[in-house]
KEMIBA-56699 format. One record per residue (C-alpha): residue number from 0; x, y, z. Coordinates in nm, 2 decimals, padded with zeros to 4 digits. Example, Ala and Ser with C-alpha at 12.3 -4.5 7.8 and 13.67 -1.06 7.14 Angstrom:
REM residues 2
ATOM,0,01.23,-00.45,00.78
ATOM,1,01.37,-00.11,00.71
//
This chain:
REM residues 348
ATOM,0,00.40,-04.97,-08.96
ATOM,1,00.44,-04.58,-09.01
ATOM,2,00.42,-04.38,-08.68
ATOM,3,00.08,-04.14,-08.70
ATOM,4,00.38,-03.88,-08.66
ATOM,5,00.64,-03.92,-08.92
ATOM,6,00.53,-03.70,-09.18
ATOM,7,00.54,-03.38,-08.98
ATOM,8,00.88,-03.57,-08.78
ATOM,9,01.02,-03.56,-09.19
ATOM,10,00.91,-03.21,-09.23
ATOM,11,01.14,-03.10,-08.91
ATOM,12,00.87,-03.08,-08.61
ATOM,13,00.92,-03.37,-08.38
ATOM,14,00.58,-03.43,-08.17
ATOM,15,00.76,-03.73,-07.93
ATOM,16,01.03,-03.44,-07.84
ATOM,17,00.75,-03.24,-07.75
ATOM,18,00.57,-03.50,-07.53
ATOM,19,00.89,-03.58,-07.37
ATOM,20,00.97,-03.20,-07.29
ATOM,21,00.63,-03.15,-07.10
ATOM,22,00.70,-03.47,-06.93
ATOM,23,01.03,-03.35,-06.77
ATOM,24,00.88,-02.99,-06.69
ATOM,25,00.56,-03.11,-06.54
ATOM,26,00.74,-03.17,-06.18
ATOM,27,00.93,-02.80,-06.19
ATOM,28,00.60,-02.62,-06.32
ATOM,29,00.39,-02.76,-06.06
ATOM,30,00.61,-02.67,-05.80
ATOM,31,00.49,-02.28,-05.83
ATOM,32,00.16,-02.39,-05.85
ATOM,33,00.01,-02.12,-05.56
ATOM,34,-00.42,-02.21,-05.41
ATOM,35,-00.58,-02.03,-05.69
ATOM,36,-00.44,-02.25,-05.96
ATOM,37,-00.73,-02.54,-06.03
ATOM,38,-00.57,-02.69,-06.36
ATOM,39,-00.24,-02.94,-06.47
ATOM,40,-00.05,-02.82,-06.71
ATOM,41,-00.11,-02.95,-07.08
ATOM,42,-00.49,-02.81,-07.11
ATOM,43,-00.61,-02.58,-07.36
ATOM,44,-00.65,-02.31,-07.12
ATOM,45,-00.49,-02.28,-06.77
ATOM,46,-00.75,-02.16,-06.48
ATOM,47,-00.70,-01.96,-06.18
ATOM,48,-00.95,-01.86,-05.91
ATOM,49,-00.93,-01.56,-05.79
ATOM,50,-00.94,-01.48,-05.41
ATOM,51,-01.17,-01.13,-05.36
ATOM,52,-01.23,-01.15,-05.00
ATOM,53,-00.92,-00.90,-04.87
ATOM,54,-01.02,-00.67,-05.16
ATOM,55,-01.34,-00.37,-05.19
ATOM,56,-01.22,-00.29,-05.57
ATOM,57,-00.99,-00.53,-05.74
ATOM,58,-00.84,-00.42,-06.06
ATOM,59,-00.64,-00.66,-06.31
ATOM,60,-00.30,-00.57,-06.41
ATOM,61,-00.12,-00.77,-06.70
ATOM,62,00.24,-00.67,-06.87
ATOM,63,00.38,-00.88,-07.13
ATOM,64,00.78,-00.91,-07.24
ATOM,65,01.06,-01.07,-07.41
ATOM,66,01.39,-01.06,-07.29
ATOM,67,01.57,-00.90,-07.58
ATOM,68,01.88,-00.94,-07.76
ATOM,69,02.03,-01.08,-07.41
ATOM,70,01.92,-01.41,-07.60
ATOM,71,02.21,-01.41,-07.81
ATOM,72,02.44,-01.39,-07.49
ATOM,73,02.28,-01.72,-07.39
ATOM,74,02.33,-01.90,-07.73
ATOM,75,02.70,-01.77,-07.75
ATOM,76,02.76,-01.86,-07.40
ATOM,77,02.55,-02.22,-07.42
ATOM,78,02.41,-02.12,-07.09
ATOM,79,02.08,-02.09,-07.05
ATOM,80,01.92,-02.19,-06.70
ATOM,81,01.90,-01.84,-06.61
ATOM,82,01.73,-01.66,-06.91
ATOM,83,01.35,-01.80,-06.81
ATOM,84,01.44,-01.57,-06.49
ATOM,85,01.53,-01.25,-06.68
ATOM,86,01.16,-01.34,-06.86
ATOM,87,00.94,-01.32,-06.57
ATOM,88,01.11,-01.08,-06.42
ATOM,89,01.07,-00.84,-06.68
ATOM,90,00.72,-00.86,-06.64
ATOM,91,00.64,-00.85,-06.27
ATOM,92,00.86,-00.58,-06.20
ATOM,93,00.66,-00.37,-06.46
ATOM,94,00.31,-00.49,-06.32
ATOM,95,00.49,-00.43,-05.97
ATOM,96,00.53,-00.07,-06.03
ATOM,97,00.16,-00.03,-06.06
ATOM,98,00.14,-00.18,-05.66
ATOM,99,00.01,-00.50,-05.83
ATOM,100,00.08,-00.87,-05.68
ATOM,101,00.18,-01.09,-05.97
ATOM,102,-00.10,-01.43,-05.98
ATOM,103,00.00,-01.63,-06.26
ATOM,104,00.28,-01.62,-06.59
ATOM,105,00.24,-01.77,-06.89
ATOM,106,00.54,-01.85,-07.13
ATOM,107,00.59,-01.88,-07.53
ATOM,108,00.91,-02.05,-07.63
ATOM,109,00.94,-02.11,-07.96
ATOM,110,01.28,-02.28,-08.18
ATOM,111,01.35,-02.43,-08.48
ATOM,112,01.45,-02.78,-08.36
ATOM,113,01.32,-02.85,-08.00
ATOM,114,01.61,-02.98,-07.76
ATOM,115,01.41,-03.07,-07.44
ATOM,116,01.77,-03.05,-07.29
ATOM,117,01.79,-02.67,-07.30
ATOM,118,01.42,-02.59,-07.31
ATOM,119,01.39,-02.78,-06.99
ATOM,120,01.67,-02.54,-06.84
ATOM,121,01.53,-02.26,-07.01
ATOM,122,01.17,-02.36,-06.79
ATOM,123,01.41,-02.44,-06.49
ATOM,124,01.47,-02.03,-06.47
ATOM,125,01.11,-01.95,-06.51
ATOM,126,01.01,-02.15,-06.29
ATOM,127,01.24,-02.03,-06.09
ATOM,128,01.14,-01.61,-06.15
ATOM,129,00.81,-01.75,-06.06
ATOM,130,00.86,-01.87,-05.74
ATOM,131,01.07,-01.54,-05.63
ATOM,132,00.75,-01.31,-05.80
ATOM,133,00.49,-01.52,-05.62
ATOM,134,00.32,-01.62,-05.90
ATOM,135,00.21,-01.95,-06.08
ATOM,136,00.35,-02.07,-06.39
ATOM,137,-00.03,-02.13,-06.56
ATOM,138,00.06,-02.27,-06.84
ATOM,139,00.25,-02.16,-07.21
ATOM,140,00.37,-02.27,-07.55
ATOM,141,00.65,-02.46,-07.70
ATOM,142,00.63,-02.41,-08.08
ATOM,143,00.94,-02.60,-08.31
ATOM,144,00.92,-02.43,-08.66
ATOM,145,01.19,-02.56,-08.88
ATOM,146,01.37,-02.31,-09.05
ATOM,147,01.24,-01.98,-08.87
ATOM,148,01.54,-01.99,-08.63
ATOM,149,01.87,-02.05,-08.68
ATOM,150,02.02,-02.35,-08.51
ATOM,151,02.06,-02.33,-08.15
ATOM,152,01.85,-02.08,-08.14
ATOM,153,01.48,-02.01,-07.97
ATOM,154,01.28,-01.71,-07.90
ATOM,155,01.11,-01.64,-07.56
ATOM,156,00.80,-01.36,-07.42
ATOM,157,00.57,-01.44,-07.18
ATOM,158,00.32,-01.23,-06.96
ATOM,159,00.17,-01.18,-06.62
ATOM,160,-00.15,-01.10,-06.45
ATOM,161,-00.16,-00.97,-06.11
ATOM,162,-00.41,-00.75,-05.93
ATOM,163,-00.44,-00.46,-05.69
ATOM,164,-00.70,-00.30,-05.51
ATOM,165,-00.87,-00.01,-05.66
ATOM,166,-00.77,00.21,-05.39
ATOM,167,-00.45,00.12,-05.37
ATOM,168,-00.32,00.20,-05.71
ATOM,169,00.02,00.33,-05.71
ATOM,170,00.03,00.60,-06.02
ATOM,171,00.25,00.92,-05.91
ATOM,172,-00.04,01.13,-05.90
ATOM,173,00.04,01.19,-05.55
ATOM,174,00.46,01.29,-05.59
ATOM,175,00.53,01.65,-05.49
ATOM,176,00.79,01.90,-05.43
ATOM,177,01.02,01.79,-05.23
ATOM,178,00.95,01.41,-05.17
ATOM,179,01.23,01.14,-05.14
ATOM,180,01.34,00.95,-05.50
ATOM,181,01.55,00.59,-05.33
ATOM,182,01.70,00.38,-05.57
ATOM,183,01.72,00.00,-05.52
ATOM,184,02.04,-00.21,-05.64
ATOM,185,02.00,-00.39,-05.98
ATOM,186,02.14,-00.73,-05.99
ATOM,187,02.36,-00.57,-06.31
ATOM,188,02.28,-00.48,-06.65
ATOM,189,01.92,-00.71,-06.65
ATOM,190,01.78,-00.73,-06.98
ATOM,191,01.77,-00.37,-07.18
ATOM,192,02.08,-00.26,-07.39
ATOM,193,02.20,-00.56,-07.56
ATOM,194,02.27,-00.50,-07.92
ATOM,195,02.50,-00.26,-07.76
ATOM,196,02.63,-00.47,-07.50
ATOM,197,02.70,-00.75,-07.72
ATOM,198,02.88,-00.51,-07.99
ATOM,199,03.09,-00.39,-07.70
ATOM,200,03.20,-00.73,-07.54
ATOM,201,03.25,-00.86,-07.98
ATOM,202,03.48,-00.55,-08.00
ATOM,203,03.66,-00.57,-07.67
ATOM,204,03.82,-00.93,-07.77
ATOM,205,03.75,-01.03,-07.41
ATOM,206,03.59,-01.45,-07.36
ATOM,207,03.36,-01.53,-07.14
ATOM,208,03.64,-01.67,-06.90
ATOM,209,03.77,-01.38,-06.94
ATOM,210,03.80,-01.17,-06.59
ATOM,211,03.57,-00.87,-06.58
ATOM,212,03.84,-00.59,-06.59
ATOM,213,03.90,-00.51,-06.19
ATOM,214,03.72,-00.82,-06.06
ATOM,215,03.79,-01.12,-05.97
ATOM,216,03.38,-01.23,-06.18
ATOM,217,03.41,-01.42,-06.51
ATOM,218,03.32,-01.17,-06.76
ATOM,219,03.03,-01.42,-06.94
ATOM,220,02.87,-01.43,-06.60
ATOM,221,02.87,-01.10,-06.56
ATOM,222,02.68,-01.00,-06.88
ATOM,223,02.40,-01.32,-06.81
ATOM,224,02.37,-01.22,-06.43
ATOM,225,01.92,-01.25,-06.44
ATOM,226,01.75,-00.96,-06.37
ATOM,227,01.64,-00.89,-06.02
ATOM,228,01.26,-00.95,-05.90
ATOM,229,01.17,-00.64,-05.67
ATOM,230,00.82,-00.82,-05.57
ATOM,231,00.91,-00.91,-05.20
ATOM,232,01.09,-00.62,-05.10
ATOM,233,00.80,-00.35,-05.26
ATOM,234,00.53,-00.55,-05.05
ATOM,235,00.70,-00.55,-04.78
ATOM,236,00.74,-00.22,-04.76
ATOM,237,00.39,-00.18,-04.85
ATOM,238,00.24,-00.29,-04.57
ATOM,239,00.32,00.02,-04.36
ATOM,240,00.46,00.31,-04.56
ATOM,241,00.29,00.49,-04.89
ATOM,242,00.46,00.46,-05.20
ATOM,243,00.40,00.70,-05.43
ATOM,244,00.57,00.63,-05.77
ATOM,245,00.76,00.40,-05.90
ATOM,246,00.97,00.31,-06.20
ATOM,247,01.12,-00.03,-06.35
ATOM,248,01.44,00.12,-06.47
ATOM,249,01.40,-00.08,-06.81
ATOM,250,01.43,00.05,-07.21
ATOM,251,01.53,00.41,-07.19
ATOM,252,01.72,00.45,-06.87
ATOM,253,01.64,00.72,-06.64
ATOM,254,01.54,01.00,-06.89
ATOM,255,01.25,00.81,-07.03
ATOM,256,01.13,00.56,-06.72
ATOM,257,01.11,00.79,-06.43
ATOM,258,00.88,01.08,-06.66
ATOM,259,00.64,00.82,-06.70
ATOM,260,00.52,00.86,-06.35
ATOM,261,00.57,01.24,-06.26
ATOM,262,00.33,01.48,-06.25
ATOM,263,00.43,01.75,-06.53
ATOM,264,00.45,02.04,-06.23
ATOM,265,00.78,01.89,-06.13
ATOM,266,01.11,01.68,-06.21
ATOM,267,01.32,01.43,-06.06
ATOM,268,01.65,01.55,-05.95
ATOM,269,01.91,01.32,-05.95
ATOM,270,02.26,01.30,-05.80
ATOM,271,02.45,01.01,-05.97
ATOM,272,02.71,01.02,-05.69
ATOM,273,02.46,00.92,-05.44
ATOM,274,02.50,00.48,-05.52
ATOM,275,02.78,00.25,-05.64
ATOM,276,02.85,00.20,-05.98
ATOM,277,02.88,-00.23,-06.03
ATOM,278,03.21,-00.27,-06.23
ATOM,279,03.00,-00.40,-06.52
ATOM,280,02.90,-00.05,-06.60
ATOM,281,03.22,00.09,-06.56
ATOM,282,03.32,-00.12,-06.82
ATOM,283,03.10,-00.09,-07.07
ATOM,284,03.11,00.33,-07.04
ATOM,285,03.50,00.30,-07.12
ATOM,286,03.53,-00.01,-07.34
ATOM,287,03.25,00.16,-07.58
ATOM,288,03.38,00.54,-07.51
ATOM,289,02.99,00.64,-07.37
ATOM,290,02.98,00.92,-07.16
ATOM,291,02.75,00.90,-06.85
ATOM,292,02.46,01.01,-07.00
ATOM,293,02.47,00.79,-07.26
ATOM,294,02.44,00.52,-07.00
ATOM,295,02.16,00.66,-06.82
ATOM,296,01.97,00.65,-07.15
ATOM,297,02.04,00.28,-07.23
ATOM,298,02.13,00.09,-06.89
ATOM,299,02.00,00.10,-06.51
ATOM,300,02.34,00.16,-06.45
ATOM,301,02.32,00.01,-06.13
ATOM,302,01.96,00.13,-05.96
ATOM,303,01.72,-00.12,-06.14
ATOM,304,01.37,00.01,-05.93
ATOM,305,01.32,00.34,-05.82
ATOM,306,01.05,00.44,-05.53
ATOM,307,00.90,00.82,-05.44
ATOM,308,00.84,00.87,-05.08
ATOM,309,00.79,01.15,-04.88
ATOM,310,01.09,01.28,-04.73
ATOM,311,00.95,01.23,-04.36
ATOM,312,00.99,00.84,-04.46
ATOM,313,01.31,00.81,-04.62
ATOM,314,01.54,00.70,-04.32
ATOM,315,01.27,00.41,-04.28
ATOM,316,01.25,00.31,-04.64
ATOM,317,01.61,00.28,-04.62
ATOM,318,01.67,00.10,-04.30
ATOM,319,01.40,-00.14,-04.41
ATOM,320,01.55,-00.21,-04.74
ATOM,321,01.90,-00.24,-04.57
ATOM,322,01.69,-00.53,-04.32
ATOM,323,01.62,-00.72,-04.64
ATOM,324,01.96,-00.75,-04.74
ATOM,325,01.93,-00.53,-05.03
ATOM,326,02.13,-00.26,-05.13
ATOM,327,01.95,00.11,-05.17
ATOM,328,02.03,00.49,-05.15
ATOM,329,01.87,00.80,-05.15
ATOM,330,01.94,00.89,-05.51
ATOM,331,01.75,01.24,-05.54
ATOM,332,01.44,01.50,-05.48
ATOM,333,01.16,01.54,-05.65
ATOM,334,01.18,01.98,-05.75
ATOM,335,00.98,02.20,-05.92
ATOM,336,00.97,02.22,-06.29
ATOM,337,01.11,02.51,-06.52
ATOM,338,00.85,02.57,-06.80
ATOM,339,00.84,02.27,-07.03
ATOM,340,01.24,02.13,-06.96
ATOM,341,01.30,01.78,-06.90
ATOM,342,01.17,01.60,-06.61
ATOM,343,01.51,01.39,-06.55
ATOM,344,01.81,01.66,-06.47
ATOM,345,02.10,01.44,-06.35
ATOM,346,02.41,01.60,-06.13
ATOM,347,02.71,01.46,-06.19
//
């Protein structure tokens, strides 16, 4: 007897796949499952209550993402348990900059021929960026369209919600002359710059096993090193010291991220000299002949979340940072503006 599902199985979608995928990921997705969530995975709609009681004014803050042509390092590379992480972390750390504390993620993976085998490592990651943000994996969406993608191939976005109290909105308004601008270590390139990345490493002859020139770090694992979740680290600090501004060094680098915070009275200041530059980034600036400026419009180049203090609280922003194992330097001042010039002016 014909199977209810063998004409759509003959047009390319298989629905058992499916089944069988949310089977294996049901454990892992569960497992970030934080009090507010009060559904299973697999409903139409995932639902979370919300907890009001520590808050006078509470404000919903949602960012959404993909993680860019960094997708094509994963299909090249047939690695691909890390990816989900770049996904949520693109999102919370954008939500973050706000002051917000991520509350649930939801996830759209879509492919032209469903392998639960690489989908469920693709979910492994997010699950796994949800558990360092904080945040429940509510639910998402696995759609397998036959000949929209090319083989071995799948697209992935997702987005978060999170919340903050009214009153404690973090939105630059408050950044002066003179005030302390710390950058916090990225992880590496996280997910911005691609297309060029991946034109350099084509051009450069290099394979992933390749040694990253002047390390002793395989080059592949270098490029699909996931983005870095700030969530932990900015609460923390949080808790005792006023933060200002800041900045998810994402698209655009330092000139176009860190004006997106600054009142128009003033500019940040930056000295590149103040952090290490990762290898990675040395790299890419001579393989593809960019000159630092270039890479501060395209990459992180090493500081992957920015913070605006005031100066009187630099030394403990630091020292706390330094407690939590993470990497960060005073990277510049915040000075007064000259007439309409830019609001970034690097020294290098």
């Amino acid at each position: 007897m014909a199977s209810r599902s063998d004409a759509y199985k003959a047009a390319g979608v298989d629905i058992d796949a499916a089944n069988d995928f949310i089977g294996r990921i049901k454990g892992m997705v569960g497992s970030t499952f934080t009090k507010g969530v009060v559904t299973d995975i697999g409903g139409f709609g995932g639902l979370f209550k919300l907890d009001l009681t520590q808050m006078d004014e509470p404000v919903l803050v949602s960012g959404a993402d993909g993680v860019g042509t960094k997708l094509k390092l994963a299909f090249a590379l047939d690695k691909h348990d890390t990816i989900g992480i770049d996904l949520v972390a693109m999102s919370v750390n954008d939500i973050l900059v706000q002051g917000a504390k991520p509350l649930f993620f939801l996830d759209y993976f879509a492919t032209g021929k469903l392998e639960p085998g690489v989908a469920e490592e693709v979910i492994a990651g997010v699950c796994d960026g949800c558990k360092q943000s904080g945040c429940a994996l509510l639910g998402g969406e696995t759609a397998e369209m036959p000949g929209f993608y090319a083989d071995g191939e799948y697209d992935l976005s997702g987005f978060c919600v999170g919340i903050v109290d009214n009153a404690k909105i973090v939105d630059g308004s408050s950044i002066t002359i003179g005030d302390s601008i710390i950058g916090l270590e990225s992880s590496g390139i996280h997910s911005n710059g691609y297309s060029l990345v991946r034109t350099i490493f084509d051009e450069s002859g290099l394979k992933a096993d390749d040694l990253l020139p002047g390390t002793d770090r395989k080059i592949g694992e270098a490029l699909l090193t996931p983005t870095r979740i700030y969530v932990d680290a900015v609460h923390n600090l949080s808790r005792d010291i006023e933060i200002k501004g800041m900045v998810h060094v994402t698209g655009g680098g330092f000139y176009d991220n860190l004006p997106r915070i600054l009142p128009k009275q003033v500019t940040a200041e930056i000295d590149f000299n103040a952090w290490e530059v990762s290898p990675v980034f040395n790299w890419l600036k001579e393989q593809g002949d960019l000159s630092w400026p270039e890479m501060l419009q395209i990459f992180n180049t090493g500081i992957g979340y920015i913070l605006v203090v005031s100066k009187d609280q630099e030394e403990d922003v630091l020292s706390r940072l330094s407690g939590m194992k993470l990497n960060s330097w005073k990277i510049g001042e915040i000075t007064a503006r000259d007439g309409d010039s830019e609001q970034v002016k690097v020294n290098f």
